[in-house]
Z-matrix of the N, CA and C atoms (Angstrom, degrees):
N
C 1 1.460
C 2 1.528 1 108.78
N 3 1.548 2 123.55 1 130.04
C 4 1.074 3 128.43 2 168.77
C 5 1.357 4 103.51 3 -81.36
N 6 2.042 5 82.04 4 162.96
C 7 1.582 6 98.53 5 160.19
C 8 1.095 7 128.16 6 -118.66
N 9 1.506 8 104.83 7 27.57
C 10 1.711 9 123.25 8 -175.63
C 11 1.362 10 127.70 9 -80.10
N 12 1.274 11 115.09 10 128.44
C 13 1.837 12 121.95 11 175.07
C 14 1.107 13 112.33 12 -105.48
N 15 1.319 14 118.18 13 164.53
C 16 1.759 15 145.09 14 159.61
C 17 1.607 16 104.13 15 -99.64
N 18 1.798 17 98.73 16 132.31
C 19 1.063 18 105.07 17 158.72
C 20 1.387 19 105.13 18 -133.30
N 21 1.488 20 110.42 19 -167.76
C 22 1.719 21 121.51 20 164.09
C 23 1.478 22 102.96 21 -119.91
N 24 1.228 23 112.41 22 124.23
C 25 1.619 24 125.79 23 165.83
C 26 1.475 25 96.80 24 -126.46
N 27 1.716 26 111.84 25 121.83
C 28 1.219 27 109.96 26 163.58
C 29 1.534 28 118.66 27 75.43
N 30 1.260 29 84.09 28 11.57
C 31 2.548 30 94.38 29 -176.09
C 32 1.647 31 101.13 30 76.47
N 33 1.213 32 116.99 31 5.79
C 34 2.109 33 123.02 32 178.04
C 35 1.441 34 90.26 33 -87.32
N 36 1.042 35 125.86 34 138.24
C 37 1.785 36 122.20 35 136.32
C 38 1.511 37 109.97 36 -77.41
N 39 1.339 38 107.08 37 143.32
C 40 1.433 39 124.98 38 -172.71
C 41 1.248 40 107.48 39 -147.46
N 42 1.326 41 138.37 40 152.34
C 43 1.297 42 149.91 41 -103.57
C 44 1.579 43 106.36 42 -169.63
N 45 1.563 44 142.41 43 112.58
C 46 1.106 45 119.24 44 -155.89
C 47 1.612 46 75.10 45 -167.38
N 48 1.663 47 108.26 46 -177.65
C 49 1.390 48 139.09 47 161.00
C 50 0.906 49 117.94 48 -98.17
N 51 2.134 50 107.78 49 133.63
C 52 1.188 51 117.37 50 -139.48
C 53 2.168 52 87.14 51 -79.73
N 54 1.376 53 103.52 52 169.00
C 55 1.360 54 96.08 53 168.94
C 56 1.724 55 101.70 54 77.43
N 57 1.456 56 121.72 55 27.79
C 58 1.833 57 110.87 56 -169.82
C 59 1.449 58 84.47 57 -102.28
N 60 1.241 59 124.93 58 134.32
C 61 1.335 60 141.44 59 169.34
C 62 2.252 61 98.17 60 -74.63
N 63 1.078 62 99.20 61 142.30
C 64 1.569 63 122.76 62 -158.76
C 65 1.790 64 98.17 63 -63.02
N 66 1.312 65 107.69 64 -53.72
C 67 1.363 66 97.85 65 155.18
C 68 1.336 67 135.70 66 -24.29
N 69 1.296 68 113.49 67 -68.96
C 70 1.301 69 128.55 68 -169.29
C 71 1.579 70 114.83 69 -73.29
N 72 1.475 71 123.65 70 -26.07
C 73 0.776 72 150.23 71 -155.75
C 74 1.775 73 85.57 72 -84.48
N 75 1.408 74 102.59 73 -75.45
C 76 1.524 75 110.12 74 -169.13
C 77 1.676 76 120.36 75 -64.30
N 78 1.578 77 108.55 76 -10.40
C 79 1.515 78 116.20 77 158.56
C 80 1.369 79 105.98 78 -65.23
N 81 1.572 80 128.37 79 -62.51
C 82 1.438 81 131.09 80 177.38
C 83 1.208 82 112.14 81 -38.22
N 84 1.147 83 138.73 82 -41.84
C 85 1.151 84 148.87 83 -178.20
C 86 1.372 85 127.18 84 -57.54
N 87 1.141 86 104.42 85 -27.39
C 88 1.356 87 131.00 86 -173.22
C 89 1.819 88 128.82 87 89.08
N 90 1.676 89 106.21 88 15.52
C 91 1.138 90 121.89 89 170.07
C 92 1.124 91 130.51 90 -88.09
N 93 1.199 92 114.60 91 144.53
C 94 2.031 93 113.38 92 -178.03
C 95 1.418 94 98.38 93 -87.12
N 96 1.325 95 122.35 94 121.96
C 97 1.478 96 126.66 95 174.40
C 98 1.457 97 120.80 96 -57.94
N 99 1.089 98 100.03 97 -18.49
C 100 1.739 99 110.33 98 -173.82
C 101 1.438 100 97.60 99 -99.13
N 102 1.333 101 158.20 100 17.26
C 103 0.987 102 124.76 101 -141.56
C 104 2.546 103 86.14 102 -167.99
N 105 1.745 104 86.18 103 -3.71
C 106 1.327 105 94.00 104 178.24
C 107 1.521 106 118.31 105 -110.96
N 108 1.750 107 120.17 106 175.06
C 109 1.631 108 103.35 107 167.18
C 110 1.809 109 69.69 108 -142.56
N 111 1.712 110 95.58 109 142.13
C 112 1.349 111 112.42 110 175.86
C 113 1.585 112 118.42 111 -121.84
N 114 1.638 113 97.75 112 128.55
C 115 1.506 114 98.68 113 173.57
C 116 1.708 115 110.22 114 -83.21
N 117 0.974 116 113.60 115 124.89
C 118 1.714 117 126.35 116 162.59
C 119 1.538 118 139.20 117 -77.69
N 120 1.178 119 124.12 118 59.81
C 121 1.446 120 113.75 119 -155.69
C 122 1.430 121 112.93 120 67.45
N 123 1.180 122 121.19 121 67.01
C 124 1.182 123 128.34 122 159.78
C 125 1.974 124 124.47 123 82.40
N 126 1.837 125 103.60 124 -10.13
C 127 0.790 126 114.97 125 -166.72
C 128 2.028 127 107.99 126 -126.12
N 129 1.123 128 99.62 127 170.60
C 130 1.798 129 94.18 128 -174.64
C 131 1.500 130 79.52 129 -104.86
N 132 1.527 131 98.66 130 131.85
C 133 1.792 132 115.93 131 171.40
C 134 1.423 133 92.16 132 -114.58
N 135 1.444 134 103.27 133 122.96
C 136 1.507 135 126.38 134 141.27
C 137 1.139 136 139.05 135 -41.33
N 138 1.245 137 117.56 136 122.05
C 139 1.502 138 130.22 137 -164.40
C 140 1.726 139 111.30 138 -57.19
N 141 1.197 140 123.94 139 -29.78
C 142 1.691 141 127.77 140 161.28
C 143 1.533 142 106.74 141 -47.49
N 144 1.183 143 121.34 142 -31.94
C 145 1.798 144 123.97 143 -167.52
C 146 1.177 145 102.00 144 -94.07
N 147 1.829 146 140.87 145 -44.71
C 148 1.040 147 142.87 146 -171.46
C 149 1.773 148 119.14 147 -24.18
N 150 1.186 149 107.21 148 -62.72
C 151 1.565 150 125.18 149 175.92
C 152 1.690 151 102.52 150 -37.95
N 153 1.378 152 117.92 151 -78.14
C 154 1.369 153 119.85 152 -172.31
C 155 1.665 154 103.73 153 -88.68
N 156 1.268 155 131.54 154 75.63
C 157 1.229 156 136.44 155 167.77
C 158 1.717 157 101.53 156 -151.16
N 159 1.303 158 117.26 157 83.40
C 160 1.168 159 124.10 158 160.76
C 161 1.730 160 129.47 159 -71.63
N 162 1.150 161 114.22 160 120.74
C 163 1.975 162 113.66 161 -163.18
C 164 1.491 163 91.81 162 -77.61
N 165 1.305 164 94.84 163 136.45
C 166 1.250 165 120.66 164 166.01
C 167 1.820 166 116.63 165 -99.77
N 168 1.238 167 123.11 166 129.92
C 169 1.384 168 122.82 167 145.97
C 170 1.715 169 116.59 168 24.74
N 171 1.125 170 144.32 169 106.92
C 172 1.756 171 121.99 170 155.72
C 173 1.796 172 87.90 171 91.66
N 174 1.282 173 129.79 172 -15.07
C 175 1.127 174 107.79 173 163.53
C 176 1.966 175 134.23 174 -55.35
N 177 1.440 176 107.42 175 156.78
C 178 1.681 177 101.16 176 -165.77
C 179 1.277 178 96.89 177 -125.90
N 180 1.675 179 133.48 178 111.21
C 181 1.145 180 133.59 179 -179.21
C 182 1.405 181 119.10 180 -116.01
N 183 1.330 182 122.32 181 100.56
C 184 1.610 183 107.32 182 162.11
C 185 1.166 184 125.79 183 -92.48
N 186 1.371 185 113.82 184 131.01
C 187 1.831 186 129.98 185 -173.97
C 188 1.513 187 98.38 186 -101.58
N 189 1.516 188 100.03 187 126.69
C 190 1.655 189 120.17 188 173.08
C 191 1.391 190 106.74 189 -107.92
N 192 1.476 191 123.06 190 134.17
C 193 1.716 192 106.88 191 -175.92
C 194 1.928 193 79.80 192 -106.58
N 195 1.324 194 104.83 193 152.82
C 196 1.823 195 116.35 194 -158.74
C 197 2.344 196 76.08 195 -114.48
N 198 1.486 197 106.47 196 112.43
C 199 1.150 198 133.93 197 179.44
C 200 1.662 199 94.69 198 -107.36
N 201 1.470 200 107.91 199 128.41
C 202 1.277 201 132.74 200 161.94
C 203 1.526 202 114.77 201 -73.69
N 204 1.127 203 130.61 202 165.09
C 205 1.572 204 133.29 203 -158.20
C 206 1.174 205 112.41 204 166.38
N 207 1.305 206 116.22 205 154.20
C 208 1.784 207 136.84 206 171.21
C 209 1.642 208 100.24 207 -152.26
């Protein structure tokens, strides 16, 4: 028996362990955590919450990478 979920990051389904804290999640991914702003179900979650926000199943994540410019 797995402990694997589906989510949506970015309109992709992606595939992870249930219980992956968002961090870790968005390293796998191939994202720099510092360097993103993430929508959470519909909402922009704050980087204070990131740590204790484990994705659940049917979750919908969009990852923004935050690009410097002039």
């Amino acid at each position: 028996m797995t402990n694997s979920i589906s989510l949506q990051v970015n309109g992709e389904t992606q595939n992870c362990l249930s219980q992956t804290p968002l961090p870790l999640l968005l390293q796998q991914l191939g994202f720099n955590p510092r360097l993103v702003a993430v929508e959470y179900n519909g909402e922009i979650l704050h980087r204070q919450f990131w740590e204790q926000t484990q994705v659940k199943s049917g979750d919908r994540l969009e990852v923004v990478t935050i690009v410097g410019g002039g």
